[in-house]
ZAMARGU-4260 file (C-alpha; in steps of 0.2 Angstrom, whole numbers, plus 5000, padded with zeros to 4 digits):
<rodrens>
0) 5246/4390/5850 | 5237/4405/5855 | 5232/4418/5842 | 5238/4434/5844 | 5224/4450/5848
5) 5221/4460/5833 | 5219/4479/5837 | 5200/4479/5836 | 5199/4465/5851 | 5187/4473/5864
10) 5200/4469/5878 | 5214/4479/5867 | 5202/4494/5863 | 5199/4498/5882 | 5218/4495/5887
15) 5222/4510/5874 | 5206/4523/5879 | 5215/4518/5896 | 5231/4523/5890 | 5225/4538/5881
20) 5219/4544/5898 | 5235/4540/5904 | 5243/4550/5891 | 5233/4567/5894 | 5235/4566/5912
25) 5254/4564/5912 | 5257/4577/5898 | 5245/4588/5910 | 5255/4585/5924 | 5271/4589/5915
30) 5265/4608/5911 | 5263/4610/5930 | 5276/4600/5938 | 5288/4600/5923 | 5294/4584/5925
35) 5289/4568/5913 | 5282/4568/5896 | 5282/4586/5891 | 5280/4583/5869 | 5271/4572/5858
40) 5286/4569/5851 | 5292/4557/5865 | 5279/4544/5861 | 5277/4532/5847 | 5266/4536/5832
45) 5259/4519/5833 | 5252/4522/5850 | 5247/4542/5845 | 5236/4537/5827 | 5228/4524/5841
50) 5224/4537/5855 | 5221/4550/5842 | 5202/4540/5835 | 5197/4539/5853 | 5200/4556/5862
55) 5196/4568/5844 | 5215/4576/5843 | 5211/4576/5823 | 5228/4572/5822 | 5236/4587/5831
60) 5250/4574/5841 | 5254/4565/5827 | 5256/4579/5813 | 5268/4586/5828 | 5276/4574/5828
65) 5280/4574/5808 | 5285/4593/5810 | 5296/4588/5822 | 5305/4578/5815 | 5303/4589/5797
70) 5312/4604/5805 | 5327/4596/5809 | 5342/4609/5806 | 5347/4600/5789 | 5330/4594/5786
75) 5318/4600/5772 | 5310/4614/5779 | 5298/4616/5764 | 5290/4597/5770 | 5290/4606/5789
80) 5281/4621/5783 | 5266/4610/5774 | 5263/4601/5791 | 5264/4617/5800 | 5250/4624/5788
85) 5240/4612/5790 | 5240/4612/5807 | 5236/4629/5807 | 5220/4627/5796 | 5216/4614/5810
90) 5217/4626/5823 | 5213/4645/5813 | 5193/4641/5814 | 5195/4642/5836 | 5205/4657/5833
95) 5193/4670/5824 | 5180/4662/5837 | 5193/4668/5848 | 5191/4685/5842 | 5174/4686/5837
100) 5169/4683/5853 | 5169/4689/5872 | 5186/4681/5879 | 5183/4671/5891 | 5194/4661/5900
105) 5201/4646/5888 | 5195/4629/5894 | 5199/4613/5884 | 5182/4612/5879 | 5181/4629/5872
110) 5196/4626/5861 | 5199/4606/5862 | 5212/4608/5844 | 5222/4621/5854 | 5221/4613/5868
115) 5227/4598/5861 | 5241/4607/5851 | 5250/4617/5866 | 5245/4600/5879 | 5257/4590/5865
120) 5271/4602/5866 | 5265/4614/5851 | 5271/4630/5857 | 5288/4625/5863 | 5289/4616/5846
125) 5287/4633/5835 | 5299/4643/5847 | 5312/4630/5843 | 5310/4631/5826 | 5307/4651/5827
130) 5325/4650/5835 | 5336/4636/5827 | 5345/4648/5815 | 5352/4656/5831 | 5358/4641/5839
135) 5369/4638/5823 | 5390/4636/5822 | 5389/4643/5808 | 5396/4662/5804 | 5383/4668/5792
140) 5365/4663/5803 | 5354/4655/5789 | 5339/4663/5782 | 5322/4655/5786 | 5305/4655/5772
145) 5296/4669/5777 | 5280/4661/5777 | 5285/4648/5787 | 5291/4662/5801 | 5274/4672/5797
150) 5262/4656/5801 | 5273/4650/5818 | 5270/4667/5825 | 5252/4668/5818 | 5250/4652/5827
155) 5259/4655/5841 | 5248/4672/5846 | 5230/4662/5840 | 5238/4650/5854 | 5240/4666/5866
160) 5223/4673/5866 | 5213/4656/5865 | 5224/4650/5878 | 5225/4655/5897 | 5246/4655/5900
165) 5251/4653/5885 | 5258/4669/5882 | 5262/4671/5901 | 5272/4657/5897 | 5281/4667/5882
170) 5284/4681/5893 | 5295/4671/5903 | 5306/4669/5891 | 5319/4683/5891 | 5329/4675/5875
175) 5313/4671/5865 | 5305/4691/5869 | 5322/4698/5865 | 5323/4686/5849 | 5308/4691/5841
180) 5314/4709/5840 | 5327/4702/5827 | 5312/4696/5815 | 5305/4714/5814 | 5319/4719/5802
185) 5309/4710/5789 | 5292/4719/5781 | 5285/4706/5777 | 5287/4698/5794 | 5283/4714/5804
190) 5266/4713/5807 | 5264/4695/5815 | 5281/4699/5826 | 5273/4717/5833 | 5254/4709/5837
195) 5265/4695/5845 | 5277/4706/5855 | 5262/4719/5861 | 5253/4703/5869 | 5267/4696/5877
200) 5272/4711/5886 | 5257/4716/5893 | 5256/4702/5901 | 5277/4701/5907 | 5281/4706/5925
205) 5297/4712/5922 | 5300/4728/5911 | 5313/4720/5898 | 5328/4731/5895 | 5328/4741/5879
210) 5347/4742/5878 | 5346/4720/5877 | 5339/4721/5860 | 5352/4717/5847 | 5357/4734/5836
215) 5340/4741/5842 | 5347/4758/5836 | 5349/4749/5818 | 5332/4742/5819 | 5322/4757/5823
220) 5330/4767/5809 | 5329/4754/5800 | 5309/4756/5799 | 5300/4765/5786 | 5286/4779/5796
225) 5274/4764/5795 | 5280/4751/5806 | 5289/4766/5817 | 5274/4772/5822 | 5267/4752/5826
230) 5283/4750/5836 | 5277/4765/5847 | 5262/4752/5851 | 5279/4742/5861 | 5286/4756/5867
235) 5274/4761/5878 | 5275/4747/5887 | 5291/4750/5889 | 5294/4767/5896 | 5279/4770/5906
240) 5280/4766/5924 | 5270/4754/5930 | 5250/4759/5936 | 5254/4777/5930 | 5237/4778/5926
245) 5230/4777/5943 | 5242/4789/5950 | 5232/4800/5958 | 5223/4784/5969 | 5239/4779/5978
250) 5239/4783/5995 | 5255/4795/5995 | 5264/4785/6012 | 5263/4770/5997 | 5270/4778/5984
255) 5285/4786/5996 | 5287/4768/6005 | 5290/4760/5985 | 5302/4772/5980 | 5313/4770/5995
260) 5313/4752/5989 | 5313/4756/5971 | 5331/4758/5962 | 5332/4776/5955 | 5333/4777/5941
265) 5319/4763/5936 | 5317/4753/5922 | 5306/4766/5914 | 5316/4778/5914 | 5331/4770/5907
270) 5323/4762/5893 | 5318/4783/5890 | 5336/4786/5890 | 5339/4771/5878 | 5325/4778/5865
275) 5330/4797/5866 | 5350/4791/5862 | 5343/4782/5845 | 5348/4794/5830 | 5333/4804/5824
280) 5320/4795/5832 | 5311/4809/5841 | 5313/4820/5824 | 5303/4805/5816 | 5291/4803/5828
285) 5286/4824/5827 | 5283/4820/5807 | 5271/4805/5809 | 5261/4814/5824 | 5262/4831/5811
290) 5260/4825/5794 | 5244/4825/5784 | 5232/4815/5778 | 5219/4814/5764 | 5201/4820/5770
295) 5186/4813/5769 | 5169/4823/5768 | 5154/4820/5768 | 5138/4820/5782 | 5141/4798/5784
300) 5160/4801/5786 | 5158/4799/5806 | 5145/4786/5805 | 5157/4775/5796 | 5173/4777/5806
305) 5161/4770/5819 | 5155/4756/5809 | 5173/4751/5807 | 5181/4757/5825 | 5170/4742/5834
310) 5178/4729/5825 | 5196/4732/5822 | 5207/4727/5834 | 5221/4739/5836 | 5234/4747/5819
315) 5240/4732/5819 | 5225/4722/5813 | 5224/4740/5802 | 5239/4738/5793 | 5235/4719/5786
320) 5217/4724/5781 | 5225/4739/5776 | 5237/4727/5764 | 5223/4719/5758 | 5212/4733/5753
325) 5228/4740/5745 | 5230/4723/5733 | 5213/4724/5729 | 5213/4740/5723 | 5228/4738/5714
330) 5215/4724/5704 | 5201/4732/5702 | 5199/4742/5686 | 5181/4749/5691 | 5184/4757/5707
335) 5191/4776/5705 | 5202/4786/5715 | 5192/4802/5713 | 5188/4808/5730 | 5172/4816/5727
340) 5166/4797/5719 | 5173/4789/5735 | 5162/4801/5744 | 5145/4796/5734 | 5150/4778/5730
345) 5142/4764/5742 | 5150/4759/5757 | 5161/4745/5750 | 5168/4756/5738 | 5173/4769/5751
350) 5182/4758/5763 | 5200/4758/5757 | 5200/4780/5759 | 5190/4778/5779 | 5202/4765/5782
355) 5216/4776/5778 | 5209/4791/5787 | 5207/4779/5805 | 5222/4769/5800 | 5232/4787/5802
360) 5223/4792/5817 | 5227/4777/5827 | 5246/4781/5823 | 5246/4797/5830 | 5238/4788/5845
365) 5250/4779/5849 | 5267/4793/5844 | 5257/4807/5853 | 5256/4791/5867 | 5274/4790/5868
370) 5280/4808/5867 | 5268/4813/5880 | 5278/4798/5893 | 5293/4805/5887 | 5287/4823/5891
375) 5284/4819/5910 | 5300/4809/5912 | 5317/4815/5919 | 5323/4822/5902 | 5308/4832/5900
380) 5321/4848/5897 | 5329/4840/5882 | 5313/4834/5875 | 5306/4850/5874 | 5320/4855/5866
385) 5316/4843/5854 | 5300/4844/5851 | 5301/4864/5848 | 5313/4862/5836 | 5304/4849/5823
390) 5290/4860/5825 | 5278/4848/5834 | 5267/4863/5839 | 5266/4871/5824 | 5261/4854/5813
395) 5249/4851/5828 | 5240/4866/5824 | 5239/4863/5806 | 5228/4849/5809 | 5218/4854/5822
400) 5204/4861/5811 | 5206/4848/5796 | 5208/4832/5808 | 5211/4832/5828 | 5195/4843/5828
405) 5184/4842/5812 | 5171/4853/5810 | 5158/4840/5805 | 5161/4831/5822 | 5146/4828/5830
410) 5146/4840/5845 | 5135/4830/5856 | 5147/4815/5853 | 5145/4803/5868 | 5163/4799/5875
415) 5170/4789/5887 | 5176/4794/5904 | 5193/4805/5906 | 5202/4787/5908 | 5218/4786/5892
420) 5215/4768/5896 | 5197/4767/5891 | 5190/4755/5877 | 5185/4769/5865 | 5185/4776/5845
425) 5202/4781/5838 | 5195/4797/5835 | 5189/4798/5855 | 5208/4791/5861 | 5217/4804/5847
430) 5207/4818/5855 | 5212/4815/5872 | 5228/4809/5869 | 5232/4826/5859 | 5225/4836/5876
435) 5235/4825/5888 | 5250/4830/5874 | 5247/4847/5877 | 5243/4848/5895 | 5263/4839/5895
440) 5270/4852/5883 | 5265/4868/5894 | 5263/4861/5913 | 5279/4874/5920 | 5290/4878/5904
445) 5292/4890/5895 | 5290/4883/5879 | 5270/4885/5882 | 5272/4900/5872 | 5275/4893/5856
450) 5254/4886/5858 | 5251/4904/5852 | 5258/4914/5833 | 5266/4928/5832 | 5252/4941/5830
455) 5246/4932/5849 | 5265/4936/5856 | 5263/4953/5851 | 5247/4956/5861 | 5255/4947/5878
460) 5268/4961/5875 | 5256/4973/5874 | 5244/4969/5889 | 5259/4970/5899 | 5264/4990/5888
465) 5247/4994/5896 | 5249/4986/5913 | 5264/4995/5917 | 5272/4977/5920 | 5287/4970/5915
470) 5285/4956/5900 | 5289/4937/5906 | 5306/4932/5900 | 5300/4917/5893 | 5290/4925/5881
475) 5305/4938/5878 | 5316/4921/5874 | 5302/4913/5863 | 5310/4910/5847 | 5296/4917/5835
480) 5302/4905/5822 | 5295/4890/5830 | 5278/4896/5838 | 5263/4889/5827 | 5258/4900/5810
485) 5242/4904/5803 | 5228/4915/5811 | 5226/4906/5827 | 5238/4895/5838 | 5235/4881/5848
490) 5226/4887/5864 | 5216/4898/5853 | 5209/4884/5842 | 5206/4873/5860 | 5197/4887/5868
495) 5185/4888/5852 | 5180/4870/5853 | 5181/4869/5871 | 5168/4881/5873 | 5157/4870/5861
500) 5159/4853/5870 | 5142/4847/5879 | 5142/4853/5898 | 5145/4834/5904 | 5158/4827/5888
505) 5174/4820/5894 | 5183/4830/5882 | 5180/4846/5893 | 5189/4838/5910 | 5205/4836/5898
510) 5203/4852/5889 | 5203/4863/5905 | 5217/4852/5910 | 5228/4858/5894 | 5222/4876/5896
515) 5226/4877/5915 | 5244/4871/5912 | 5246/4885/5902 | 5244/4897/5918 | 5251/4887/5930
520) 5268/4891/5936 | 5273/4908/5944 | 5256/4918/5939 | 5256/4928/5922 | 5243/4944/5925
525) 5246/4946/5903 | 5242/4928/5901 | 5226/4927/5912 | 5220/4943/5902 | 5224/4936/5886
530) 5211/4922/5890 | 5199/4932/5898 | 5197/4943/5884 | 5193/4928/5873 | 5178/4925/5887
535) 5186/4911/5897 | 5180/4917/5914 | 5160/4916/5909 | 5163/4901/5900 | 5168/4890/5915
540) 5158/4901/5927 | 5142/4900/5914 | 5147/4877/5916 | 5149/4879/5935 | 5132/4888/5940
545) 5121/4884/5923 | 5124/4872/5912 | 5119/4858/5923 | 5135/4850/5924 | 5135/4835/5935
550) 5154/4828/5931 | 5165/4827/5947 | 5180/4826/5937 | 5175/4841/5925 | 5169/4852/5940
555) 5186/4849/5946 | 5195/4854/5931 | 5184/4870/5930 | 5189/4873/5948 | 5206/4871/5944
560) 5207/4881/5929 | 5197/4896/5939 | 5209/4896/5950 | 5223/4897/5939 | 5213/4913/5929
565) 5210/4923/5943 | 5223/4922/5957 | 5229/4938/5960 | 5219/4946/5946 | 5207/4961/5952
570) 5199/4962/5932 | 5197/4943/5935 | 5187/4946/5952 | 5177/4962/5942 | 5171/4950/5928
575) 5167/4937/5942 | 5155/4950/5950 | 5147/4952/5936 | 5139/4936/5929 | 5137/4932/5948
580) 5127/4944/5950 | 5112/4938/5961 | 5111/4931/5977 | 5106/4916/5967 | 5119/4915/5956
585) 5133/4916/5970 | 5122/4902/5981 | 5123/4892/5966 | 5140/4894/5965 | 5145/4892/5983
590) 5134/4876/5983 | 5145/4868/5971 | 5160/4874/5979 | 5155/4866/5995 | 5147/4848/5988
595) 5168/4842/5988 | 5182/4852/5995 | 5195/4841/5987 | 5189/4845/5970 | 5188/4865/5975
600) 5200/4869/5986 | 5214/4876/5975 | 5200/4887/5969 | 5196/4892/5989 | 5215/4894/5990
605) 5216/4906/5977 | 5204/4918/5983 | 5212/4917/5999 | 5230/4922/5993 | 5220/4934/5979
610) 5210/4941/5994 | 5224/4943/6006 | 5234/4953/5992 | 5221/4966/5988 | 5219/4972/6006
615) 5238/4979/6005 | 5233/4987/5988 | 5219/4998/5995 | 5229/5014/5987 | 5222/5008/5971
620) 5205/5014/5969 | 5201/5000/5956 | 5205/4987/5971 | 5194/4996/5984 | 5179/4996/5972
625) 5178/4977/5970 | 5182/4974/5987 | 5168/4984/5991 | 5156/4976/5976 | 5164/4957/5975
630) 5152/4945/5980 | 5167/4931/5982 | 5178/4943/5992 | 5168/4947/6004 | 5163/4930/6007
635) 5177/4925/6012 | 5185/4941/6020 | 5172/4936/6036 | 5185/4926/6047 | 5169/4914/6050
640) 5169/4908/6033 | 5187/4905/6032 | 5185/4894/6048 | 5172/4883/6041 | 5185/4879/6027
645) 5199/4876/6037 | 5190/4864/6049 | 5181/4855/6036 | 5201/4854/6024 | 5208/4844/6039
650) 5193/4834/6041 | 5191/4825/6026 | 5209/4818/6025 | 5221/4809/6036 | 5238/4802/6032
655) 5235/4787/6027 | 5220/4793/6015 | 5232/4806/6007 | 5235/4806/5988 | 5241/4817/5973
660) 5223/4821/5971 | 5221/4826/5990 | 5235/4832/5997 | 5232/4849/5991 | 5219/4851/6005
665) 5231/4850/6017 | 5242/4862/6008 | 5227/4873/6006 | 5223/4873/6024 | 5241/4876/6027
670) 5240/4892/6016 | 5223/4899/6026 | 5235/4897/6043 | 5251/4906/6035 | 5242/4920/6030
675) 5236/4918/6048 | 5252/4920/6054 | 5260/4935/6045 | 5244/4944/6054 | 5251/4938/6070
680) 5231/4930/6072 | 5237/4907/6075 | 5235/4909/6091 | 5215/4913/6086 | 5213/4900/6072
685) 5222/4887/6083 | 5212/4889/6097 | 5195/4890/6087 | 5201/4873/6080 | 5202/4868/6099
690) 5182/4875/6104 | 5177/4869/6087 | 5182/4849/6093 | 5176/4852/6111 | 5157/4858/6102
695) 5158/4844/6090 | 5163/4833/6108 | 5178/4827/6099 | 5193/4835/6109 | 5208/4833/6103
700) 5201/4823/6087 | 5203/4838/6074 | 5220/4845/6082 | 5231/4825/6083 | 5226/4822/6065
705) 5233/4839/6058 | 5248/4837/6068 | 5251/4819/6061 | 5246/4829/6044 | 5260/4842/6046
710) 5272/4828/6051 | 5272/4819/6036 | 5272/4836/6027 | 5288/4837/6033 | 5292/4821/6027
715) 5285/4822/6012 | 5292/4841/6006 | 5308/4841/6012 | 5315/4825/6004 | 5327/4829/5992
720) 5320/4825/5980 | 5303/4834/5979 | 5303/4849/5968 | 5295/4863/5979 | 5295/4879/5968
725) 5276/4872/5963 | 5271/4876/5981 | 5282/4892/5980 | 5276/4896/5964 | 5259/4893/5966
730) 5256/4904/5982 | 5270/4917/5979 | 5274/4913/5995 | 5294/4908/6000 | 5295/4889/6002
735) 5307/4894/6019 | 5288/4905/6024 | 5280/4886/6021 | 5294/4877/6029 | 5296/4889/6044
740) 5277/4888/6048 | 5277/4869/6050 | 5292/4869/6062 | 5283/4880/6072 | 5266/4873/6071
745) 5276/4856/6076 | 5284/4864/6090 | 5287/4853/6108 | 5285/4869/6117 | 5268/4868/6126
750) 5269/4887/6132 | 5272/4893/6113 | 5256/4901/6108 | 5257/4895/6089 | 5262/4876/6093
755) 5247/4865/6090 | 5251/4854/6108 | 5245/4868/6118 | 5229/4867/6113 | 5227/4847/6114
760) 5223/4843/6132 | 5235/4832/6138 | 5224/4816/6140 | 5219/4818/6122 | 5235/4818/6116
765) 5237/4805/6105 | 5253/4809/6092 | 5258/4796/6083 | 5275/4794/6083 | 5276/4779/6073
770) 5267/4781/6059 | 5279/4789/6045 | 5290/4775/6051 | 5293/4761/6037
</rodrens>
């Protein structure tokens, strides 16, 4: 009788290593294909311990396969938990390496343990078990141990980041995303569910719904300040529209093409709705962006918030370093409370307050985040309402001094470039997310008045006693009750600092964005006064011609800003002429102007509707003088100069180059040709643009593109759903003036003097007719 092989027979041993490849290969398949074995569990153990010496699982499958069959619904959940913890020790070592490290993309042989726990069914395992209570008959859904739920979602995210579609995976799951809100109504729960939610939606294609999350009402006001403020780190997922961020680079024919097959309203905006319904919730917020914190002084103060800024992850990492930095305190009988020891002790012994300090600035990241989304959206009016009455400005301008801007800031900080987005310091983020705030807050409302105190509402009124000029009735209706307190508001404090920043910081590009919104809007003569007499004009003319500022993007802003200051404004022009008061000084300027159109021209267009204006003020002997004297108005009073714009505005776009950020050259060109028009002079600028192509041996070139330019700003305008007072305000100039002027710029009539075909030759006519189609 033959003997039967023992398991250590040579023949046996390659049979298994055979049927361990087997094994990989199928369960491998399975993830893709979906079909086959997809779970340890489906296999014997036997044939698991055997494959497990020869492929180095360290007993991954098989301890599965005991929490498995430990997690049963009337099992002993206790005996499931031990398994899972040890699993857990098995895989935590690949996870910190995880985090230590560069991420990279997850191979098996980076992290072979979680490989081999999510190849053997490990995630969909600890979903299961996340999820059994719900699947229950039950009327009263069993409680699970804490610490069970707390180490599957730590393992669950370790699997995420280590793991290349594993939290892709997640995502897909609508019931799982929508389920894991339930399990942040426990504290002790919280922080794992939160860090597990943020990944998986950055990562889901689909927007989930707010108003799908079971009693989400309930469960936000169910959250002590803490956790609200780490629930904002979700919510901004969930409100913002998609690539909001790069805004400004979509080609406008891209953005209009989407939204004709986008649904209106979007998900964004519904979810918006969905928050600002919840009881209280914006009344919260305004308290954690306003309330204060303990300072820390000293000279190393900033050196250690960068020590700890390159390690910690996000507040949600915070909060758990910050739990434990609270228990060990709570220990320690040596370590005092006394801030001026906290500010001489050794480093260790300071951690706990600087933790605090960064741990409250990274809050108000992510509340001013969400605030600022829900400023810009479509219920910006009652927002504002809001937001003035919790006094979000005031509280805003309490901290400016003792946190957004300290004094013992470094003033030649290096920052980061003016994208939100950016991998920088809290202390960098809270800065420019507090400008992008304000910039929101005052961008055409009138609530932009309560950035200044009451002694600052009292001098408005009187600029406009002295001027002769009616007060704005936004600052009549200004409840003085709600504007900021103290010796300085807001804008006060900005301009202070702003005029302090290093010529090239990023935080000067968001800062002249917030002061700008101030003044834009139908134009304010009190308001620009009230800035120029605090030096604004030099400031940005002294970072223009002399500071040696080399930044696009803040160069932009200052033209913006400049624009904005002096429209319309002859003391504007006066104090222009005299810091420009060399040949060299205004060459330096006008070189600057030149270098990129699209970043000046809304300062070219304001000294064009500013110019046009004064020469039907010359009653005024103020106005005459700085005609006579202004550098910059005279400039461009000689139609030659104002020629050389136009040409070069239509050059340097075309429709399908047009953005948000570029589009105003075509308006700007638009405005040098209506104020053209009122002086009966088109026919002479249409007809230079014709002997300018046929010099250039381009006829025909210039002239098509505008007309294909004026086409789809009749597209573009008209659509109901544009808002065009900007263009109306902006100008002073009726939107019918606009609309009229492109009708008849557009017009089919080859014997109309003022229609642009006349003056393309008919064999280089090339309109296309097709091109706005969709």
């Amino acid at each position: 009788m033959a003997t039967p092989l023992g398991l250590d027979a040579p023949c046996l041993r390659g049979k298994l290593r055979k049927c361990s490849s087997n094994i990989v290969t199928k369960f491998a398949a399975s993830k893709i294909t979906g079909r086959g074995f997809s779970r340890g569990t489906q296999l014997p153990a036997g044939l698991l311990q055997e494959s497990d010496k020869h492929n180095k699982w360290y007993g991954i499958p098989v301890l599965l396969q005991k929490l498995y069959e430990s997690s049963h619904p009337n099992s002993d959940l206790l005996q499931a938990h031990s398994f899972l913890k040890i699993l857990s020790s098995r895989l935590s070592f690949e996870a910190m390496t995880c985090v230590t490290e560069d991420r990279k993309t997850a191979q098996e042989s980076t992290f072979p343990n979680m490989y081999t726990f999510d190849l053997f069914g490990g995630v969909d395992l600890l979903v299961e078990i996340l999820m059994r209570p719900t699947l229950t008959m039950q009327k009263k859904t069993p409680k699970m141990n804490e610490d069970l739920v707390k180490d599957c979602l730590s393992v669950l995210y370790n699997c995420g980041i280590c793991i290349e579609g594993v939290t892709k995976s997640l995502a897909a799951r609508d019931d799982f995303v929508l389920f894991l809100f339930t399990l942040m109504t426990n504290k002790k729960t919280f922080l794992q569910t939160a860090t597990l939610i943020e990944d998986i939606l950055g990562v889901k294609k689909e927007m989930i719904p707010l108003e799908g999350i079971p009693n989400l009402s309930g469960l936000v006001q169910s959250f002590d300040q803490q956790q609200l403020a780490n629930f904002c780190r979700i919510l901004s997922v969930t409100i913002s529209e998609p690539d909001a961020g790069n805004d400004d680079k979509h080609t406008l024919l891209a953005k209009n093409a989407h939204q004709k097959r986008t649904a209106s309203p979007s998900r964004a905006e519904i979810n918006q709705v969905t928050l600002l319904n919840i009881p209280g919730f914006i009344e919260r917020l305004c308290k954690l962006a306003t309330r204060k914190v303990s300072e820390a002084t000293g000279a190393n103060f900033l050196q250690e918030l960068e020590d700890w800024y390159t390690w910690l992850d996000n507040a949600l990492v915070l909060d758990a370093l910050m739990q434990m930095a609270t228990e060990e305190t709570e220990q320690s009988s040596t370590e005092s409370s006394d801030e001026s020891s906290l500010a001489t002790s050794p480093l260790r012994h300071r951690l706990p307050q600087s933790m605090k300090i960064v741990h409250e600035i990274m809050y108000k990241v992510e509340v001013l985040y969400v605030l600022c989304v829900l400023l810009m959206g479509r219920q910006r009016n009652q927002v504002h309402k809001m937001l003035a009455e919790f006094r979000l400005i005031p509280g805003l301008n309490n901290l400016f001094d003792k946190l957004i801007w300290r004094k013992f800031t470094s003033s030649n900080h290096v920052v980061h470039g003016q994208n939100e987005n950016c991998d920088c310091s809290p202390e960098i983020s809270f800065k420019i997310q507090f400008l992008r705030l304000l910039q929101s807050f005052s961008d055409h409302h009138e609530n932009k008045y309560l950035l200044l105190n009451s002694q600052e509402l009292n001098e408005l009124s009187a600029i406009s006693m002295k001027a002769n000029i009616p007060e704005v009735e936004a600052l009549v209706n200004t409840d003085r009750s709600l504007v900021c307190d103290g010796k300085k508001g807001l804008l006060t404090r900005l301009l202070a600092v702003m005029k302090r920043e290093p010529p090239d910081s990023s935080f000067r590009f968001w800062q002249a964005r917030a002061v700008e919104s101030f003044l834009r809007g139908a134009t304010s003569y009190a308001d620009q006064m009230f800035l120029l007499k605090r030096g604004l004009l030099e400031h940005i003319l002294f970072c223009i011609i002399d500071s040696g500022c080399t930044s696009r993007d803040v160069l932009q802003s200052y033209f913006d800003l400049l624009g904005e200051l002096m429209k319309f404004n002859i003391d504007a022009f006066k104090r222009f002429n005299k810091y420009v008061n060399t040949s060299e000084k205004f060459q330096a300027f006008l070189t600057q102007i030149n270098s990129s159109l699209v970043d000046s021209n809304m300062l070219v267009r304001c000294i064009v509707l500013s110019l046009d204006r004064f020469e039907s003020q010359t009653e005024d002997v103020k106005v005459v003088e700085v005609l006579s004297e202004c550098l910059l108005l005279s400039y461009m009073a000689r139609v030659e100069n104002r020629l050389s714009f136009l040409f070069r505005l239509i050059n340097i776009i075309n429709v399908q180059t047009l953005t948000q950020e570029n589009v105003s050259c075509l308006n700007t060109s638009l405005v040098i040709l209506m104020l053209a028009r009122r002086k009966a002079k088109l026919p002479f600028y249409l007809n230079a643009l014709r002997e300018k192509e046929y010099a250039e041996k381009y006829p025909g070139c210039m002239l098509n593109n505008f007309h294909n330019l004026l086409r789809f700003w009749q597209h573009h305008y008209l659509n109901k759903d544009k808002d065009s007072t900007c263009l109306e305000n902006s100008s002073c100039i009726p939107f019918s003036y606009w609309k009229e002027t492109v009708s008849v710029l557009l017009g089919l009539d080859r014997t109309s003097l003022c229609a642009i075909v006349r003056y393309i030759d008919e064999p280089f006519e090339d309109l296309d007719r097709d091109l706005l189609e969709d």
